[in-house]
Structures are given as C-alpha cells and as structure tokens.
N, CA and C atoms as a LAMMPS dump frame, in Angstrom:
ITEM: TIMESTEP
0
ITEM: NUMBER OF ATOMS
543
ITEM: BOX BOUNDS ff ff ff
-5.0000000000000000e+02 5.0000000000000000e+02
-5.0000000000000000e+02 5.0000000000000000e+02
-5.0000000000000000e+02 5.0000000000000000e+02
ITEM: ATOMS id mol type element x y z
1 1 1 N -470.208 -470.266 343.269
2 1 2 C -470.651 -471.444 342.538
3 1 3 C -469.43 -472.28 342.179
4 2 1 N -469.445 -473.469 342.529
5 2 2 C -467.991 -474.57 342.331
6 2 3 C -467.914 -474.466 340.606
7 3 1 N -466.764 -474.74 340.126
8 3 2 C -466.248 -474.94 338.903
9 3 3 C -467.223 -476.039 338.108
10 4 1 N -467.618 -476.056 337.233
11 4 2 C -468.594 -477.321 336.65
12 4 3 C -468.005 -477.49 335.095
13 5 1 N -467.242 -478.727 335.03
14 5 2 C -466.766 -478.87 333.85
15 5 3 C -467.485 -479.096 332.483
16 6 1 N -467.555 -479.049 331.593
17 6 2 C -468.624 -479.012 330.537
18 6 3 C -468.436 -480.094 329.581
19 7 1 N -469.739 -480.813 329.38
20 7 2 C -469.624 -482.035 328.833
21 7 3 C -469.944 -482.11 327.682
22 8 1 N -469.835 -482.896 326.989
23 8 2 C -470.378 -483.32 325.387
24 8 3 C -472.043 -482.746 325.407
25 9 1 N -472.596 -483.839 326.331
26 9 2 C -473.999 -483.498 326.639
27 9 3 C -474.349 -482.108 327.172
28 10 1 N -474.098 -481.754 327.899
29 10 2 C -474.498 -479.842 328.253
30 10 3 C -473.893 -479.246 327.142
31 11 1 N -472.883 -479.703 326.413
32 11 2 C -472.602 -478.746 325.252
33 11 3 C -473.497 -479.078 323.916
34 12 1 N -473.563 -479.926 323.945
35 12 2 C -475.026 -480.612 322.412
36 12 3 C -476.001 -479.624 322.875
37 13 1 N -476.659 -479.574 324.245
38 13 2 C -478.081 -479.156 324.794
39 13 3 C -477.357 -477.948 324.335
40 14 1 N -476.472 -476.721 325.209
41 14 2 C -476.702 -475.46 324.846
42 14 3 C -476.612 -474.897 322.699
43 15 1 N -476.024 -475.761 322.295
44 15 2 C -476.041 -475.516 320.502
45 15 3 C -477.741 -475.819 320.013
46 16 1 N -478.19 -477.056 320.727
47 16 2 C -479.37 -477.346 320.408
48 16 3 C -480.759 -476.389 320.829
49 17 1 N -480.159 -475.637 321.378
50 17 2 C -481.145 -474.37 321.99
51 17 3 C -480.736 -473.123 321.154
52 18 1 N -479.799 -473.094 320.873
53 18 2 C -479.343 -471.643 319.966
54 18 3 C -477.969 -471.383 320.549
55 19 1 N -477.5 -472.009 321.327
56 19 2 C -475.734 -471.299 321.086
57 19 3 C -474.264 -471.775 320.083
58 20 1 N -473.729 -470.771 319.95
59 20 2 C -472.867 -470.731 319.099
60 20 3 C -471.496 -471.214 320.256
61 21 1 N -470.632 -472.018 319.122
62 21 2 C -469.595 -472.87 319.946
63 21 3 C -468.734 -472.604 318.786
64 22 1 N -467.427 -472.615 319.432
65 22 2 C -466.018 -472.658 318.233
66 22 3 C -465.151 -473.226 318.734
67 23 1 N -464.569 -474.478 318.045
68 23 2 C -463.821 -475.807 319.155
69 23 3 C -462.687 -475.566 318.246
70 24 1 N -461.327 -475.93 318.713
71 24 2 C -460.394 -475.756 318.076
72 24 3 C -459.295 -476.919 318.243
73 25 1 N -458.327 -477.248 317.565
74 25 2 C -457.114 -478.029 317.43
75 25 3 C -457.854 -479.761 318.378
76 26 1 N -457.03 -480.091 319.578
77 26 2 C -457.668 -481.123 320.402
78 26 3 C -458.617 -481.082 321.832
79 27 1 N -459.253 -480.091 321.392
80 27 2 C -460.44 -479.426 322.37
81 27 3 C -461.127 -480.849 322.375
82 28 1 N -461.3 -481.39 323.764
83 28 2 C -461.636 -482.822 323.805
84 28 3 C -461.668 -484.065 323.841
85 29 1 N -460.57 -483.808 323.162
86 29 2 C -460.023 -485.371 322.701
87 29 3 C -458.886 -486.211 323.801
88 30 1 N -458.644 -485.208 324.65
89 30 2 C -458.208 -485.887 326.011
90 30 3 C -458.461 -486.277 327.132
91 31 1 N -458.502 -487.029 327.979
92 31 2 C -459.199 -486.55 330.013
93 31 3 C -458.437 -485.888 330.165
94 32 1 N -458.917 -485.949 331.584
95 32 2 C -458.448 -484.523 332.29
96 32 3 C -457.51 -485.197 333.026
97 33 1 N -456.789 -486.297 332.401
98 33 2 C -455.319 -486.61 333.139
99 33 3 C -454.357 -486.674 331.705
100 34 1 N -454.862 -485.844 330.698
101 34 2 C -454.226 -485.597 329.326
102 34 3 C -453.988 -487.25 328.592
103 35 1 N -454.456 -488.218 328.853
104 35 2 C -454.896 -489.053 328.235
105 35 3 C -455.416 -488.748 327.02
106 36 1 N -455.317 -489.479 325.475
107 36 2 C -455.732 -489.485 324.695
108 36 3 C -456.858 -490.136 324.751
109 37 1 N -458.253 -489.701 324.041
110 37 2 C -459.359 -490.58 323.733
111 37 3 C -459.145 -491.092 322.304
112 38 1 N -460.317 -492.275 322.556
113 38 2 C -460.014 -492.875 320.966
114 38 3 C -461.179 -491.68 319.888
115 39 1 N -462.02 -491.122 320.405
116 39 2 C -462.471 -489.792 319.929
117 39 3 C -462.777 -488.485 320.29
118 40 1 N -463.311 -487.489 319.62
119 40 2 C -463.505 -486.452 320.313
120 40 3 C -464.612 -486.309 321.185
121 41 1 N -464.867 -486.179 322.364
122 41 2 C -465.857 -486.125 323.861
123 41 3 C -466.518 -485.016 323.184
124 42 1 N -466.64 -484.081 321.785
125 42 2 C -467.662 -483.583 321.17
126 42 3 C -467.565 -483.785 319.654
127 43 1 N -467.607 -485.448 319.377
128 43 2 C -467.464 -486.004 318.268
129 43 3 C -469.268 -485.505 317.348
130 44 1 N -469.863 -485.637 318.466
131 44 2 C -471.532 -485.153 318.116
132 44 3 C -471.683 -484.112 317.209
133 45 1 N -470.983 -483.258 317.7
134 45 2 C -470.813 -481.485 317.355
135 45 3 C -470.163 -481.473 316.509
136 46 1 N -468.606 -482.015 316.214
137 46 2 C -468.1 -481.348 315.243
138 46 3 C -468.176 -482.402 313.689
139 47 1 N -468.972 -483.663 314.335
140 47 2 C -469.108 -484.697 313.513
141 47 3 C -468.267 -485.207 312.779
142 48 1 N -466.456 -485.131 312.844
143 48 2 C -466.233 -485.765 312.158
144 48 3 C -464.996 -486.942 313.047
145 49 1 N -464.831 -488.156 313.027
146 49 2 C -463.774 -489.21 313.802
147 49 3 C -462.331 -488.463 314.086
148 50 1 N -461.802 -488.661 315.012
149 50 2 C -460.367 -488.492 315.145
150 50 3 C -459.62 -489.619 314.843
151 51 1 N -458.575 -489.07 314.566
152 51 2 C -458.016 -489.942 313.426
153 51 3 C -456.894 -490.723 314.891
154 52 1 N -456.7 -491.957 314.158
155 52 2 C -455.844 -492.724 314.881
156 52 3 C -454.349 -491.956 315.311
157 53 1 N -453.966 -492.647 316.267
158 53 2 C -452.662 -492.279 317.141
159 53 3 C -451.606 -492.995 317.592
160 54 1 N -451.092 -493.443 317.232
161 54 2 C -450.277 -494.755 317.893
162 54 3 C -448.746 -494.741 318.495
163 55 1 N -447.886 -493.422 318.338
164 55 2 C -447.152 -493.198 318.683
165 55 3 C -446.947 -492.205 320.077
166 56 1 N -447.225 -492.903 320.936
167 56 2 C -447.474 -491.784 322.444
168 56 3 C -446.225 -491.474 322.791
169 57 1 N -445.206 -491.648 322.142
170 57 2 C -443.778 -490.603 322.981
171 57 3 C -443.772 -489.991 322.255
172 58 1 N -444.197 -489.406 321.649
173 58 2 C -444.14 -487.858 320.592
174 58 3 C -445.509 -487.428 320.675
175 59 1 N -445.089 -485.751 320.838
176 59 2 C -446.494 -485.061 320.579
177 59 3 C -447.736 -485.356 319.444
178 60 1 N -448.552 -484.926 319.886
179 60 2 C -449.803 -484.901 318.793
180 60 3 C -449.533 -483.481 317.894
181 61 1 N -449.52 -483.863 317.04
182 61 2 C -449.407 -482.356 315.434
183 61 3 C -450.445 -481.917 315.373
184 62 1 N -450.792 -481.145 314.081
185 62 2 C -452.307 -480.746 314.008
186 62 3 C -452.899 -481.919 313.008
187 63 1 N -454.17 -482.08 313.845
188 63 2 C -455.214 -482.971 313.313
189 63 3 C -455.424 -482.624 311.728
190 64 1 N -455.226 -483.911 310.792
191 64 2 C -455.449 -483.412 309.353
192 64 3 C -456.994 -483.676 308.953
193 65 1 N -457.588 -482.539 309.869
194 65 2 C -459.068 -482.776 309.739
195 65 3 C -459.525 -481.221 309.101
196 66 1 N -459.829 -480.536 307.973
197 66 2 C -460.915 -479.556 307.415
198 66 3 C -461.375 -478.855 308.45
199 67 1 N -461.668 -477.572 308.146
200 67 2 C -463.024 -476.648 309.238
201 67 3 C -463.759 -477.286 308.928
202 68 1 N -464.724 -477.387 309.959
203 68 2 C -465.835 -478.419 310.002
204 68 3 C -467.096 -477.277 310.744
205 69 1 N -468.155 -477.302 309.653
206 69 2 C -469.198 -475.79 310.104
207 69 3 C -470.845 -476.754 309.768
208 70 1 N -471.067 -476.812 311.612
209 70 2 C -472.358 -477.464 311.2
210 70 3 C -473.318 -476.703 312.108
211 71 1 N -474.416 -476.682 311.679
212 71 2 C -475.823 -476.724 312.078
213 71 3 C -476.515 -477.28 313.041
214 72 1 N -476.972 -477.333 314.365
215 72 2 C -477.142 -478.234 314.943
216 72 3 C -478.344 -477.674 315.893
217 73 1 N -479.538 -477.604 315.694
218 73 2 C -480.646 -478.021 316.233
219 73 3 C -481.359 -476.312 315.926
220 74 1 N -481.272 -475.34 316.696
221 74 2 C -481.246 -473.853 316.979
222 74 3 C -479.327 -473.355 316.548
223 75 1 N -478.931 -473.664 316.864
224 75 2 C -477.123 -473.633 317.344
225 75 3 C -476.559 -473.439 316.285
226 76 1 N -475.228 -473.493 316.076
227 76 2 C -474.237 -473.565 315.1
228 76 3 C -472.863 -473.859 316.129
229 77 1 N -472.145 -474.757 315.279
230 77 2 C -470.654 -474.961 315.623
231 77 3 C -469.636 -474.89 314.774
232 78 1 N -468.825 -474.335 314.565
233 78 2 C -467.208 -474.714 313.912
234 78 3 C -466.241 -475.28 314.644
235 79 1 N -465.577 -476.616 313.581
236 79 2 C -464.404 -476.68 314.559
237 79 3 C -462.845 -476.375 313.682
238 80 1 N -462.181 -476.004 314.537
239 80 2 C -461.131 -475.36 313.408
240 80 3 C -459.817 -475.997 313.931
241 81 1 N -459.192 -476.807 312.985
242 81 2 C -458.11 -477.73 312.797
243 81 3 C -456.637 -477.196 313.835
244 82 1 N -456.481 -475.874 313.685
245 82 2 C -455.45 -474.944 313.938
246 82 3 C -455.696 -473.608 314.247
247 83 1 N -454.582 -473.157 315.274
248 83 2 C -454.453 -471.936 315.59
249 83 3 C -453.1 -471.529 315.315
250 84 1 N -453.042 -470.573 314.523
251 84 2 C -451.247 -470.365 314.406
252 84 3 C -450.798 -469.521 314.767
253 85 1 N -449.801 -469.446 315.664
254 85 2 C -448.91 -468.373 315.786
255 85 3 C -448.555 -467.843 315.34
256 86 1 N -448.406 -466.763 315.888
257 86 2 C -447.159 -465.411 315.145
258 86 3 C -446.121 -465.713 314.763
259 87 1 N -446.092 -466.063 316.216
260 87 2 C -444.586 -466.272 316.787
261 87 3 C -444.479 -467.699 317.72
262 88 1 N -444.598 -468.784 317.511
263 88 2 C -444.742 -470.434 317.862
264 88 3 C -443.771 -470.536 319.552
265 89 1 N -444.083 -470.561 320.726
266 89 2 C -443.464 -470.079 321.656
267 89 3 C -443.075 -471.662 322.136
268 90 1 N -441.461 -471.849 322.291
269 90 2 C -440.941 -472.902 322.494
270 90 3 C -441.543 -473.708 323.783
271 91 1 N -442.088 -474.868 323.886
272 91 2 C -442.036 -476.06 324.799
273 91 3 C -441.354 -475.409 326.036
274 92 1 N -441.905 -475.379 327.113
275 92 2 C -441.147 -475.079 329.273
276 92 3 C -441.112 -473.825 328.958
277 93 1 N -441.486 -472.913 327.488
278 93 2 C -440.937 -471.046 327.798
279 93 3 C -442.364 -470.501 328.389
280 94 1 N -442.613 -469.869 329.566
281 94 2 C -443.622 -469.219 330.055
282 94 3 C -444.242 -468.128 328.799
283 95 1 N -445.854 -468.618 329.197
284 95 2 C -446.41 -467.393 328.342
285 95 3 C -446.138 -466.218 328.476
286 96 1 N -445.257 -465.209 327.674
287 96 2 C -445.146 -463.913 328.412
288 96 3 C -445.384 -463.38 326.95
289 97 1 N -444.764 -461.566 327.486
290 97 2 C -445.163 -460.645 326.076
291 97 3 C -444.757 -461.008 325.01
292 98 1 N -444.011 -461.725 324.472
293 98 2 C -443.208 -461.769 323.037
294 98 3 C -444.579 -462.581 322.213
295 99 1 N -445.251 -463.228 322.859
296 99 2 C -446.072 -464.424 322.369
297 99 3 C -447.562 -463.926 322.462
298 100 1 N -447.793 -463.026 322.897
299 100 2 C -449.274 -462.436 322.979
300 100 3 C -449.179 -462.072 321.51
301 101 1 N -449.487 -462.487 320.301
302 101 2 C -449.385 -461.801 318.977
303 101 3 C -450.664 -462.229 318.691
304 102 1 N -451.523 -461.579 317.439
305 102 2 C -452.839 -462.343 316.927
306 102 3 C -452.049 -463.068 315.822
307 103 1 N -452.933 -464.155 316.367
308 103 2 C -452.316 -465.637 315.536
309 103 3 C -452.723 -465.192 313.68
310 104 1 N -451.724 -466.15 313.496
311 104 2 C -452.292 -465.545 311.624
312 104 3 C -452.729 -466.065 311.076
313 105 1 N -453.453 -467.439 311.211
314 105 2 C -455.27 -467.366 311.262
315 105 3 C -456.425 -466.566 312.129
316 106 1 N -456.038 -464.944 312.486
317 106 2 C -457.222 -464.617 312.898
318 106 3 C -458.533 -464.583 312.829
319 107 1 N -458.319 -463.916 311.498
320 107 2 C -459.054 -463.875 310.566
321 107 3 C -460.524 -465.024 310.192
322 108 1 N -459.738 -466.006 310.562
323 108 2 C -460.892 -467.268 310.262
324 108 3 C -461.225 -467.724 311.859
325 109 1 N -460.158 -467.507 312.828
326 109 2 C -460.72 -467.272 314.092
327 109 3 C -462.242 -465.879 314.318
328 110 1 N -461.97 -465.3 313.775
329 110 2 C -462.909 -464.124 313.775
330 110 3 C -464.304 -464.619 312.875
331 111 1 N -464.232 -464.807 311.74
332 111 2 C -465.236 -465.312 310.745
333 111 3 C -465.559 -467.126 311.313
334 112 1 N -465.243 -467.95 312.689
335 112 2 C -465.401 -468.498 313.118
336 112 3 C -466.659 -468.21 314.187
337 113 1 N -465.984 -467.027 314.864
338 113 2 C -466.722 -466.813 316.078
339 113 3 C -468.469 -465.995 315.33
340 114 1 N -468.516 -465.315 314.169
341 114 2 C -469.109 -464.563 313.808
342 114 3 C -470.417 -465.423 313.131
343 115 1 N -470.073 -466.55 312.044
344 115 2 C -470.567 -467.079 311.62
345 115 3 C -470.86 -468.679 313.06
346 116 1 N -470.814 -468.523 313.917
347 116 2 C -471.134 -469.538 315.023
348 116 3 C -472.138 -468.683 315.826
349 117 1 N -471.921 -467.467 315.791
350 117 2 C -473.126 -466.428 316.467
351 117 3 C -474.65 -466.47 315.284
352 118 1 N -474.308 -466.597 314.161
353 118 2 C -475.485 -466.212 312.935
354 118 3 C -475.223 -464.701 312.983
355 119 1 N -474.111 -464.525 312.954
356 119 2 C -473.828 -462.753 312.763
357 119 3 C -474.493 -461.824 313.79
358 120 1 N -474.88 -462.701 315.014
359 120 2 C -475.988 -462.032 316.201
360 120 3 C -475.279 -461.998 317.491
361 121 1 N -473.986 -461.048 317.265
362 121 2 C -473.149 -460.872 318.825
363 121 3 C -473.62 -459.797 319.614
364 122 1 N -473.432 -460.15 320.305
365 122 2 C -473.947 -458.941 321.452
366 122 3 C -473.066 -457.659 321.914
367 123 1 N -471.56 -457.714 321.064
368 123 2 C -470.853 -457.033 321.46
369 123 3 C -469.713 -456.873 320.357
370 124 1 N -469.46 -455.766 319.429
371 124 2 C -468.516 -455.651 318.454
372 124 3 C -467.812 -454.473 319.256
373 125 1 N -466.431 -454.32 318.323
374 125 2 C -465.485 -453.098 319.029
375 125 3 C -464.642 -453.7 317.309
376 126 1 N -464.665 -452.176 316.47
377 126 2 C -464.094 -452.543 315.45
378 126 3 C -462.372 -450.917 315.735
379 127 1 N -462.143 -451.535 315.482
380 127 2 C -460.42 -450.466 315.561
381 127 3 C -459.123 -451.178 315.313
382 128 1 N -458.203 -450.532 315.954
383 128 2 C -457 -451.207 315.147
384 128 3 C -456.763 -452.671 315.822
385 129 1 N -456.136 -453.35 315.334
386 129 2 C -455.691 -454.986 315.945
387 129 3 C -455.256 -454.926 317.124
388 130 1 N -454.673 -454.304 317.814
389 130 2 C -454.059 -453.982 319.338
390 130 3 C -454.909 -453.604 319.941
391 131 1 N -456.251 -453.165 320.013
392 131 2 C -457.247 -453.024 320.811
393 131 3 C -458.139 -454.241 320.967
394 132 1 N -457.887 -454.76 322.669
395 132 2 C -458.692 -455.838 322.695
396 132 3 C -459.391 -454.921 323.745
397 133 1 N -460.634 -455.908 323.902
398 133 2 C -461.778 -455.595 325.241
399 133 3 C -461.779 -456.588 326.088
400 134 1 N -462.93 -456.037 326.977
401 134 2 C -463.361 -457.225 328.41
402 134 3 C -464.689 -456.524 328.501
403 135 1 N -465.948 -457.512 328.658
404 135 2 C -466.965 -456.761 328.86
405 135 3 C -467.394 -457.659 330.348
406 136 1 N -467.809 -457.077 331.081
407 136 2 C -468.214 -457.235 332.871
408 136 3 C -469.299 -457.04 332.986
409 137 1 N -469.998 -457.583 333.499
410 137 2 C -471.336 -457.844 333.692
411 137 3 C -471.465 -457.433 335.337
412 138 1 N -471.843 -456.26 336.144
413 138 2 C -471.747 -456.289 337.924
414 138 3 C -473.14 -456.418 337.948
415 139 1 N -473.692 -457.495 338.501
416 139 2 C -475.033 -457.888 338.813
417 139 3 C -475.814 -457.005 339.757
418 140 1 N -474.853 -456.928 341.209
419 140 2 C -474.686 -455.667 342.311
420 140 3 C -475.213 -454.69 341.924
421 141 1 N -474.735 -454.166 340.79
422 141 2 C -474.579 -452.519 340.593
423 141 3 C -475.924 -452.078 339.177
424 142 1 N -475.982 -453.246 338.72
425 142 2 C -476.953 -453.569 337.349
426 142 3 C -476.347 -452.653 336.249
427 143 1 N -475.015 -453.092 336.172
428 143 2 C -474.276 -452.395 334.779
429 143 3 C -473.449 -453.422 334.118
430 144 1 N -473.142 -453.021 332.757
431 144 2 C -472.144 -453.591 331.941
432 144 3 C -470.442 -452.621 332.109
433 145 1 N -469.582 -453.198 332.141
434 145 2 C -468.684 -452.19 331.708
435 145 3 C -467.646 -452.634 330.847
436 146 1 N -467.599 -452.138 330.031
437 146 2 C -466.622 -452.165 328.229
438 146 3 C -465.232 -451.625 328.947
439 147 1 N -464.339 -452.449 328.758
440 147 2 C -462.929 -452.145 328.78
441 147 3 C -462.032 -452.153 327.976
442 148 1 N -461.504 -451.56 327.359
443 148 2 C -460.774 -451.368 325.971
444 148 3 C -459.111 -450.791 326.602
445 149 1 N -458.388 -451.996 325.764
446 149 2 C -456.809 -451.697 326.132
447 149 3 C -455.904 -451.756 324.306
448 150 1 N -455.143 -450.307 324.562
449 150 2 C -454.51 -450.784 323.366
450 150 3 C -453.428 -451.278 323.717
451 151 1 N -452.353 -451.979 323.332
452 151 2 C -451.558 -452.957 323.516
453 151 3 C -450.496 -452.194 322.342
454 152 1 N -450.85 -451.415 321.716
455 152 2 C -449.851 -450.557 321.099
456 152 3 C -449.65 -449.353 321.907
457 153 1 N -448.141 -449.242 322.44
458 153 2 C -447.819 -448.07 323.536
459 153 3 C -447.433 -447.4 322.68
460 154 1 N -446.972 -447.023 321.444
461 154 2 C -445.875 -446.365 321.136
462 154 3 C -447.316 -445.525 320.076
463 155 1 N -448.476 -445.853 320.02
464 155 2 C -449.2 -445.043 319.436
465 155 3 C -450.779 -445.092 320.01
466 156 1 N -450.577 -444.491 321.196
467 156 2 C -451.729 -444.745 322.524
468 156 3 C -452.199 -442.962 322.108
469 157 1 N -453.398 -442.671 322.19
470 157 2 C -454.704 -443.607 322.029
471 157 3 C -455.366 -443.839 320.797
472 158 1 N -456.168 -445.077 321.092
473 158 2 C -456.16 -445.443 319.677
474 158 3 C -457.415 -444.821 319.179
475 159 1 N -457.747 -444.353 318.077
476 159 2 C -458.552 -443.425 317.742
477 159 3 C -459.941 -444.275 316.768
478 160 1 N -461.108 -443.517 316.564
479 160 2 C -461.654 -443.618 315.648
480 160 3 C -462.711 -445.589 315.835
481 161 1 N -462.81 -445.928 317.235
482 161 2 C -463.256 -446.803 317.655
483 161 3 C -464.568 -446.914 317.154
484 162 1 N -465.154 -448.308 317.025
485 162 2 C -466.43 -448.506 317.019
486 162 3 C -466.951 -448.892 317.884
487 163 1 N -467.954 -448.776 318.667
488 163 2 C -468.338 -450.049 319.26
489 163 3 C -470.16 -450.248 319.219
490 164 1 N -470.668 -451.166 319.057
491 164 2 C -471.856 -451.741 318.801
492 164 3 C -471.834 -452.462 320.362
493 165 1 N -473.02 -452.539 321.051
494 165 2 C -473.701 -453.313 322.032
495 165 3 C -475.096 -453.375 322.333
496 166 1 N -475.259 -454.343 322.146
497 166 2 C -476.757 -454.643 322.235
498 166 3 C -477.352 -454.797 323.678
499 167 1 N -478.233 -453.996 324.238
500 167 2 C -478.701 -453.517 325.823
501 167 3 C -479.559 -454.864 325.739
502 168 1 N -479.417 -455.805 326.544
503 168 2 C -480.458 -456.986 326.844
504 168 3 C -482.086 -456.189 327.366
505 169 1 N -482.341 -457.781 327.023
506 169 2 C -483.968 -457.161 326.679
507 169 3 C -484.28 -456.854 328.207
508 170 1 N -485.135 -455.813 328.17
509 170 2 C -485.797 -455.356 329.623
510 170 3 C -484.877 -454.443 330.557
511 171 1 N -483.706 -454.204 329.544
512 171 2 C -482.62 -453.293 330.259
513 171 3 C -482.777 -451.917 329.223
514 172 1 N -482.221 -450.869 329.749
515 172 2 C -482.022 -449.65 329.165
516 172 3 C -480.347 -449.682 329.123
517 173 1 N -480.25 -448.244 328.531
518 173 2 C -478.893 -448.142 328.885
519 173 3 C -479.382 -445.918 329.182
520 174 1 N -478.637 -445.644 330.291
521 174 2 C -479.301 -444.094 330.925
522 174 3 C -477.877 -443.452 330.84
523 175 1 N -476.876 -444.318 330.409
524 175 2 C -475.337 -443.373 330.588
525 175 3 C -474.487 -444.265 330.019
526 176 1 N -473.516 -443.137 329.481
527 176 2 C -472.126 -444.34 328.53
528 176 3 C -471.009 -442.968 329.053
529 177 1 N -469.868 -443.646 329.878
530 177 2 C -468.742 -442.778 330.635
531 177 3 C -467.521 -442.898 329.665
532 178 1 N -466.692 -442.327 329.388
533 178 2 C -465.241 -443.082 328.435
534 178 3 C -464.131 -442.526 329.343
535 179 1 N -463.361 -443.212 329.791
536 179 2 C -462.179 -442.781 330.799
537 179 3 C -461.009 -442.69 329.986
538 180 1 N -460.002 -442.182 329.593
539 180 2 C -458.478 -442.695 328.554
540 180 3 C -457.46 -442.069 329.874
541 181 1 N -456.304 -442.578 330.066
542 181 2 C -455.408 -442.17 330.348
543 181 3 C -454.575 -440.988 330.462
C-alpha cells in the first residue's frame, strides 16, 4: 500500500469517530518543503492560532501555547507545547545512543497518550523505564507478538513485568510464549 500522508481532514474524521491523537511542539504547522504556515494544518483539533513568526533566519523555539486537551466528536486530542530532553542533542549530531533518554516531560507524554485513549489502550507493559516494547500484528500467521527490550545492560533481566492486552473482539488468545536471553 503507497505511503498516504494524513490530513487535517482524515485526522478530524478519525477523532470524530473515537480516536485518540497526541500532537506535539510544530506537528503541522509546516509543508512538506518545511515552509512555515500561517497556522496549524490541525488548527481544528487542537483549536488554538499559531502565533505569528516573522523572523525566518532563526529557528522556531517552543510555541508559547498551554496543553491544549479537547473533546472532539467520539475522540479526544492533546496538544503538547514541548518535548524535552534529557539530554538536548546538538544541531548536524546524528541520532545515536547518548540521546535515546526518556525526555523529562514523560510523564505528561504518558498521561497525554492515556488520557487521549479515555484510559482504553489496548496494550500496557508497566516495569522499569528502560523497558520499551513493539507490538506486531502478522496478519499471515493470525498472531500478535509483544516484544520487550531492556535498554538497561548492566541489570538485564528486567524483572517483575506487567503486561495487560486486550485480545480484539472475535479473537482468542490459545498461547502466551516468553523467550529472555
């Protein structure tokens, strides 16, 4: 299936049906030749103006715009002003390990994504902060598969995991495998 970029309009329709959206910093507010708009291309959603710009040889800062948590038809959206780094990774330096840190607004990244669901995710994994997941969907095979990496080597494996998943409707679940290293 070709790449299909996502618009203001397909994004209003899926909130207006019941999905949860979490837009962040200038999610939007540019084309796709990094052009500035004079607003946000999901001004609808997060409802509030972008603020004027007038100096284009210097970067854009963070927008002095509030979390913004609305309601919208079935749906819910937040949009959240900032993401902060750990560790702020200099301008031309490639993303590498030093910079993979959880930003230190997680926290409201997390209570973003949670409260944009109505507390109705389909997939929790509660353990230490260095354990992230990937959940895979093989259509082929008619399974899910949960992948869990700790990212802390020096105290592998990580113990005492939760995980919650909700089996879609008309599916079972007949087996749960755990592989560790």
């Amino acid at each position: 299936m070709p790449y299909k970029r996502a618009t203001g309009a397909s994004a209003l329709f899926f909130v207006r049906k019941g999905g949860g959206l979490v837009i962040t910093e200038h999610t939007s507010l540019y084309n796709a030749w990094h052009q500035r708009k004079e607003n946000f291309g999901l001004a609808d959603l997060i409802k509030v103006k972008a603020p004027d710009w007038h100096d284009r040889r210097t970067p854009e800062t963070i927008l002095p715009i509030p979390e913004q948590r609305n309601a919208i038809g079935k749906g819910r959206v937040v949009y959240l002003p900032e993401v902060i780094p750990s560790i702020p990774k200099p301008t031309m330096v490639p993303m590498a390990g030093p910079y993979f840190k959880l930003a230190k607004n997680h926290q409201q990244l997390i209570d973003a994504v949670q409260w944009a669901s109505g507390n109705d995710l389909s997939l929790q994994v509660e353990g230490p902060e260095t354990v992230t997941m990937e959940l895979l969907k093989q259509e082929t095979k008619n399974r899910l598969l949960l992948h869990l990496v700790n990212f802390n080597y020096e105290k592998a494996p990580a113990e005492n995991l939760k995980v919650s998943l909700k089996i879609p409707a008309g599916k079972k679940s007949t087996k749960a495998d755990a592989f560790k290293p």
